[in-house]
C-alpha positions as CSV (number, residue, x, y, z in Angstrom):
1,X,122.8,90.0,81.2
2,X,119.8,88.0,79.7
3,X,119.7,85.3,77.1
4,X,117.4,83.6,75.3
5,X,118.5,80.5,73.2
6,X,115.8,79.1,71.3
7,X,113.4,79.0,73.5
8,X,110.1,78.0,73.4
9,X,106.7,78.0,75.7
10,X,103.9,75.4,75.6
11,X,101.3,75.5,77.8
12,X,98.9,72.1,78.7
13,X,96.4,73.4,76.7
14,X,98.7,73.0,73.8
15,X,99.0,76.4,73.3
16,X,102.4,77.5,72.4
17,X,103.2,81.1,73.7
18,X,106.5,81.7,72.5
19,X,108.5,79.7,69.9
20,X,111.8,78.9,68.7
21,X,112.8,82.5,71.0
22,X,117.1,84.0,70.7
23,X,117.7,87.8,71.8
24,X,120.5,89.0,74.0
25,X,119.9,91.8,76.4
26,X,123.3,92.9,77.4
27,X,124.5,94.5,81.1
28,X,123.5,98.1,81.1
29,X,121.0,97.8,78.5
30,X,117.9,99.3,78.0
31,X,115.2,97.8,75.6
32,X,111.3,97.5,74.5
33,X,109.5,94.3,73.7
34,X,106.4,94.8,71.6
35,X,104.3,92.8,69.9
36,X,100.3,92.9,69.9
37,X,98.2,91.4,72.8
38,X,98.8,87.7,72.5
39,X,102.1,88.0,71.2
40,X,103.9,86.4,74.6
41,X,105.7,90.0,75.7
42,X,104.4,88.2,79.5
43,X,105.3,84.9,79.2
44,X,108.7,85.8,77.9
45,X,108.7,88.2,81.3
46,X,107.7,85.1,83.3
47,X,110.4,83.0,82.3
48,X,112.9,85.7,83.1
49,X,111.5,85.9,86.8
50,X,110.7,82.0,87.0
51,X,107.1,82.5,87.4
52,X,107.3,79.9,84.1
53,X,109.7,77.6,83.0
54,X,110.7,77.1,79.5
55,X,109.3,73.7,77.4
56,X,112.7,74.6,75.2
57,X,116.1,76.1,75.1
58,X,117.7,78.0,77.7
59,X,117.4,81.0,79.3
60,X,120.5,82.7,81.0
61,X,121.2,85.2,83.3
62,X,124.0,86.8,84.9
63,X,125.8,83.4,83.0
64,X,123.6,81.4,84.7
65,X,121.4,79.0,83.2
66,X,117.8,79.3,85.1
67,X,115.7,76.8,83.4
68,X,116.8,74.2,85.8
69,X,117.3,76.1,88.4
70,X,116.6,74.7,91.8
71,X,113.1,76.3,93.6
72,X,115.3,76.8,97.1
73,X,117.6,79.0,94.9
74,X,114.4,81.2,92.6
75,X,114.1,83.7,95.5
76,X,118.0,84.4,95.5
77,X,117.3,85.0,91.5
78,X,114.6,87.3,92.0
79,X,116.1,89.1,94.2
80,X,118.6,90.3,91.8
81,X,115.5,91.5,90.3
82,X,112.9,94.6,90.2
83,X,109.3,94.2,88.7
84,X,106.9,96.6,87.8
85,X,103.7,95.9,86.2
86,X,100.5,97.7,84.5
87,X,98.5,98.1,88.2
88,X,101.2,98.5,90.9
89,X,99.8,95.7,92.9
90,X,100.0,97.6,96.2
91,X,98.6,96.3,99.2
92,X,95.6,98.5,99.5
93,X,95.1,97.9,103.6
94,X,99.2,99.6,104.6
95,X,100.7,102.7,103.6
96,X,103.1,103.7,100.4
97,X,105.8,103.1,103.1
98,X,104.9,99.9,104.4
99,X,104.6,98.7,100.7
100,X,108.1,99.9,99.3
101,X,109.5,98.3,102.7
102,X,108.1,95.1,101.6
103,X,110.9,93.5,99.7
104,X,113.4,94.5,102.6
105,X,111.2,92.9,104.8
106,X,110.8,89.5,103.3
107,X,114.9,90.0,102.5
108,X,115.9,90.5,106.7
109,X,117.0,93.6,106.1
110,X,117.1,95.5,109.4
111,X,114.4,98.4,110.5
112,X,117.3,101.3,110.3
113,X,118.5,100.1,107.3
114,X,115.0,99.2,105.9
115,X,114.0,103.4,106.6
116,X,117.0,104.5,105.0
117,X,116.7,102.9,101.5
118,X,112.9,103.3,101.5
119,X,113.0,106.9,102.2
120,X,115.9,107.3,99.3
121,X,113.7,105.5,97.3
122,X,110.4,107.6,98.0
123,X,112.1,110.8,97.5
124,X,114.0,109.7,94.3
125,X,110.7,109.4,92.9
126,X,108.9,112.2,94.5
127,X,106.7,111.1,97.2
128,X,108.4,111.6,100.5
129,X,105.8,113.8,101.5
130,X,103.2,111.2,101.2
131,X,105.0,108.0,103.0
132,X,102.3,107.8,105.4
133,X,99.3,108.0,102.7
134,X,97.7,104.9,101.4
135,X,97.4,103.5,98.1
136,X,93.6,105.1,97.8
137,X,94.4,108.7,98.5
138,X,97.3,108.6,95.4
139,X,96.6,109.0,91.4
140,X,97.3,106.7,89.2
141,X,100.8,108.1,88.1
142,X,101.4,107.9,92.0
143,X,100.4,105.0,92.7
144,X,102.7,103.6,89.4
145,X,105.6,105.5,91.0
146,X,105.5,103.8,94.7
147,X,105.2,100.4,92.6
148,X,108.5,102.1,91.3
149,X,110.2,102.9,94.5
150,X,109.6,99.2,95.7
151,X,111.1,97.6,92.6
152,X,114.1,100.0,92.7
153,X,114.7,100.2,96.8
154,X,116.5,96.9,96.6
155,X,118.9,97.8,94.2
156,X,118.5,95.9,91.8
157,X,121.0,94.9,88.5
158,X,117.6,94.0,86.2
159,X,114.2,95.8,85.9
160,X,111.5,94.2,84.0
161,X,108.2,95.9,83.1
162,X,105.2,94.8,82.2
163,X,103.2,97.4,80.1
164,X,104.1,100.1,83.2
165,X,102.6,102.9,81.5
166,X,99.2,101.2,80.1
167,X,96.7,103.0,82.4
168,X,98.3,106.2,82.5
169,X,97.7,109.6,80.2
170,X,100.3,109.7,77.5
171,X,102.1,113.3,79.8
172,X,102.5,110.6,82.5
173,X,103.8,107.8,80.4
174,X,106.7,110.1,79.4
175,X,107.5,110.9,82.9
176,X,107.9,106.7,83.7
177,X,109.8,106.5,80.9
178,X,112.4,109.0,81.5
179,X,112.6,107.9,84.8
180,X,113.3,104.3,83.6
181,X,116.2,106.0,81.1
182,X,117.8,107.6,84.5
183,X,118.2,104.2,86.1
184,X,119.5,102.8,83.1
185,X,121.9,105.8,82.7
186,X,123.8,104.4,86.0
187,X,124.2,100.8,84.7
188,X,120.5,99.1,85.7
189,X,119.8,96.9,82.5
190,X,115.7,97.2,81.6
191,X,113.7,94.9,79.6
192,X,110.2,96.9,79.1
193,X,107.1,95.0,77.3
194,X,104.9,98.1,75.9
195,X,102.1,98.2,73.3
196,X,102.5,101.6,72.8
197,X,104.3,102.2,70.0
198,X,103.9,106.2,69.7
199,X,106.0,106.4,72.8
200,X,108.0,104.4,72.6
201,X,109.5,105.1,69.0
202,X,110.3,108.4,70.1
203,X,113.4,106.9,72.3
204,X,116.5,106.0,71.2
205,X,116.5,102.2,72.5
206,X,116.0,98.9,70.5
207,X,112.4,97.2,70.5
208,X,112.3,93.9,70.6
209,X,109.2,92.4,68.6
210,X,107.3,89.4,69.2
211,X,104.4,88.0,66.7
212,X,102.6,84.9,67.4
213,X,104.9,84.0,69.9
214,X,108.0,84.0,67.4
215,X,110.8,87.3,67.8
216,X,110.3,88.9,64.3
217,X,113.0,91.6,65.0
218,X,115.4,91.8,67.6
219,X,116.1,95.8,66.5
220,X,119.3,97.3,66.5
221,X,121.3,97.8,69.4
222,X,122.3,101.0,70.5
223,X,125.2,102.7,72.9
224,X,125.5,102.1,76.0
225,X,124.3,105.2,78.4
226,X,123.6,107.0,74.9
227,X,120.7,108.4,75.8
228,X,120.8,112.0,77.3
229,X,118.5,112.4,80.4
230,X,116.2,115.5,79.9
231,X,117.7,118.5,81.1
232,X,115.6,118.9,83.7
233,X,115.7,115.9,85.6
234,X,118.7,115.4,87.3
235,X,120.1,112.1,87.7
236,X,121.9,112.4,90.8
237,X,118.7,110.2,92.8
238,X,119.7,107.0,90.7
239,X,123.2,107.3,91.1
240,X,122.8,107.6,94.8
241,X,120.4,104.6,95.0
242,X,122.4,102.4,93.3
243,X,125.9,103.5,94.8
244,X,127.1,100.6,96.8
């Protein structure tokens, strides 16, 4: 699903933020990249969602090699994509359903079809009940889980995460993470850059990690779906979401 092939990343400034970098995230997969601040976990993330392109080497996706790829073509790419960051990036000034509608929007999707999925969505991750609040009235696990719901409502084949669970209470973080597991469990392949090693040890899935820019260890890979979803979280919401 993603490739790396010795890729590398130099800024103008000369500084080189990732070097030399080969790792193979595979359809279906679900996996960490660590590495302390600095490392490059988010320029490696960038060059996945074309936000950079790579000095050297090639990335691949899906088969396809993006480094070249045309810019009338990125927004195709990305839209094979879901993105979730540390602060959910909501628009503060419309609702948590205006901003899960937002990708459906800027895709054409029509309105009925647009309420459908984003309701799906909202409920899947536990806020139906507060479509019509905005971003201010919401916690901070809330607010993560809209930011959620709008990477997911498109159904997506890749999620990437950027450090997703950084500003939330280590209860909280667990409850992101299991719900990332669920998606995976019904084929969504998830590349997740976290710091937080305490967590993230605890769950069966290979870390990735970065030092200086270079992948010191790629981990080792583990089976497909083998991870058991909680017992008490059902999984039924990701299956439906991502039923075509």
């Amino acid at each position: 699903m993603i490739h790396f092939d010795n890729v590398s990343k130099r800024y103008a400034n000369g500084f080189d933020a990732l070097k030399h970098v080969s790792f193979s995230l595979m359809k279906g997969e679900m996996a960490f990249l660590t590495g302390h601040s600095g490392a490059g976990k988010s320029s490696l993330l960038k060059l996945i969602m074309l936000m950079e392109r790579p000095s050297h080497g090639k990335v691949v996706i899906a088969n396809q090699d993006i480094s070249r790829l045309s810019r009338r073509k990125v927004p195709f790419l990305r839209r094979t994509m879901g993105v979730i960051f540390q602060n959910p990036r909501l628009l503060e000034d419309v609702n948590v359903f205006d901003n899960v509608a937002l990708p459906l929007v800027i895709a054409g999707f029509r309105h009925q079809e647009i309420a459908k999925r984003v309701r799906a969505a909202l409920d899947k991750v536990g806020l139906l009940s507060k479509e019509r609040y905005f971003p201010a009235a919401l916690s901070g696990g809330e607010q993560q889980r809209v930011g959620i719901a709008r990477a997911v409502v498109h159904k997506p084949a890749i999620l990437l995460a950027d450090e997703p669970t950084g500003n939330l209470d280590p209860e909280l973080s667990a409850e992101i993470m299991h719900l990332f597991e669920q998606f995976n469990q019904v084929g969504v392949s998830l590349l997740i850059a976290s710091h937080d090693l305490a967590l993230i040890s605890r769950m069966n899935h290979r870390i990735l990690t970065l030092h200086q820019g270079s992948m010191v260890s790629t981990g080792v890979r583990v089976p497909l779906y083998g991870v058991k979803a909680p017992s008490a979280v059902s999984t039924d919401f990701a299956e439906e979401m991502f039923d075509e």
